[in-house]
C-alpha positions as CSV (number, residue, x, y, z in Angstrom):
1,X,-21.6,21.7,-34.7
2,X,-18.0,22.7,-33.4
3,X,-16.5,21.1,-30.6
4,X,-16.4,23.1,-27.1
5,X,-12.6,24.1,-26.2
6,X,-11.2,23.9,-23.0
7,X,-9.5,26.6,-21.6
8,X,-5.8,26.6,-21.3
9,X,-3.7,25.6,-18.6
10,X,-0.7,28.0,-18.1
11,X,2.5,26.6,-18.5
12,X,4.7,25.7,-15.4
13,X,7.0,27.6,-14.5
14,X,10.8,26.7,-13.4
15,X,9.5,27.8,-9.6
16,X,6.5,25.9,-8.9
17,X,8.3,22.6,-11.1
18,X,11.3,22.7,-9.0
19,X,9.2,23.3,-5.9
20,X,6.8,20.1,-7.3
21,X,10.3,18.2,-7.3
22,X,11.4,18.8,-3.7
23,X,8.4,18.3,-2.4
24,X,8.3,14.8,-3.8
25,X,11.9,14.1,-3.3
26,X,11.0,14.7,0.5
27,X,8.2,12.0,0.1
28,X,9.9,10.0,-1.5
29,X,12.4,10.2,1.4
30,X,10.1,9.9,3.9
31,X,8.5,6.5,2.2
32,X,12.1,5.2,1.7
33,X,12.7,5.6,6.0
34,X,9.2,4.0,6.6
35,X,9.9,1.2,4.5
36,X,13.4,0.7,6.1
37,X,11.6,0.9,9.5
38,X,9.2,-1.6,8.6
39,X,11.7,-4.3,7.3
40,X,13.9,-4.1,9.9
41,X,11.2,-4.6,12.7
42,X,10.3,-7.4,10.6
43,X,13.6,-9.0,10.8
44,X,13.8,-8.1,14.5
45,X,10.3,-10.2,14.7
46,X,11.3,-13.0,12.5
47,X,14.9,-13.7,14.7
48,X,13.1,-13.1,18.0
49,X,10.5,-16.0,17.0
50,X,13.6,-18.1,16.4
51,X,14.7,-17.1,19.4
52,X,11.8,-17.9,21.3
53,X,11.0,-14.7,22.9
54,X,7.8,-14.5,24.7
55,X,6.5,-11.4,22.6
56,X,8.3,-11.8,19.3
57,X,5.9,-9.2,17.2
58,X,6.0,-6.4,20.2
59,X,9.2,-4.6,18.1
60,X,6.9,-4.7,14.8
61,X,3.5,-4.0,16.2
62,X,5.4,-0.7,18.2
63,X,6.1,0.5,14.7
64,X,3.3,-0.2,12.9
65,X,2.1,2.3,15.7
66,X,4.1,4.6,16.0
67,X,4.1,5.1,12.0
68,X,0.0,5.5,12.4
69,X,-0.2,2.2,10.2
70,X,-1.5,-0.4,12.7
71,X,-5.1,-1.6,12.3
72,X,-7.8,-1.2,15.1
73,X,-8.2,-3.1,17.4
74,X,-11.8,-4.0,19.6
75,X,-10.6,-7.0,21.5
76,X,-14.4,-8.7,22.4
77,X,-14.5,-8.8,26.3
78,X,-16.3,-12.2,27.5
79,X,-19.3,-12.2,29.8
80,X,-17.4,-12.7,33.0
81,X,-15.1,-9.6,32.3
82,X,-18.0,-7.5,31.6
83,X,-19.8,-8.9,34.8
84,X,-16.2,-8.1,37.0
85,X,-15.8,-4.5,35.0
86,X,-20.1,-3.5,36.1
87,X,-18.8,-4.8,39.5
88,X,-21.5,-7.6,39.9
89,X,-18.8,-10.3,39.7
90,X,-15.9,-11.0,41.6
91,X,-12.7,-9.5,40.2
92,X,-11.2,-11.7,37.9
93,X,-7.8,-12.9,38.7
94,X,-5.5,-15.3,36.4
95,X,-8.3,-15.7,33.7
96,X,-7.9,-14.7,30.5
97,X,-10.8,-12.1,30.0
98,X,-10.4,-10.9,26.3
C-alpha cells in the first residue's frame, strides 16, 4: 500500500512574494492608523469624563463608526413611544421614550 502524493505547489516567485509583502505592509499600515485612532478617542473620552462633559464617549463612539467597528444598536422603545409613533397617544414631550 503506498501512500498517495500530493501534487506540488510551484515555487513563489520574486513578483508575487514581493507583491505578498506590500500588500501586507499596507495592512499592516492601515491596522497601525486604526489602532492610533482608536487610542486617542479613548484618551479624548477618558479626559472629557474628568472633565465632566455632558457626552464624554460621543468622540469614541464617532469612531468606532466611522471605522465600521461599532456594535448595533436596537434601542427597545417603551409602550407609550410606540402608542405616540402609531399616533393613538399624545405626542410625547420631555419623557424619556427609549
Amino acid at each position: 500500500m503506498s501512500t498517495p502524493t500530493l501534487p506540488r505547489r510551484p515555487r513563489p516567485t520574486l513578483a508575487s512574494v514581493t507583491a505578498a509583502n506590500v500588500q501586507l505592509r499596507r495592512q499592516l499600515a492601515a491596522l497601525w492608523r486604526d489602532h492610533d485612532e482608536l487610542l486617542a478617542a479613548a484618551r479624548t473620552a477618558v479626559s472629557a469624563f474628568y472633565d465632566g462633559a455632558p457626552l464624554p464617549l460621543a468622540v469614541l463612539i464617532d469612531t468606532l463608526d466611522r471605522l465600521g467597528a461599532a456594535p448595533e444598536y436596537a434601542p427597545q422603545l417603551t409602550e407609550a413611544a410606540l402608542a405616540a409613533v402609531d399616533g393613538q397617544a399624545p405626542a410625547l414631550s420631555g419623557r424619556r421614550i427609549a
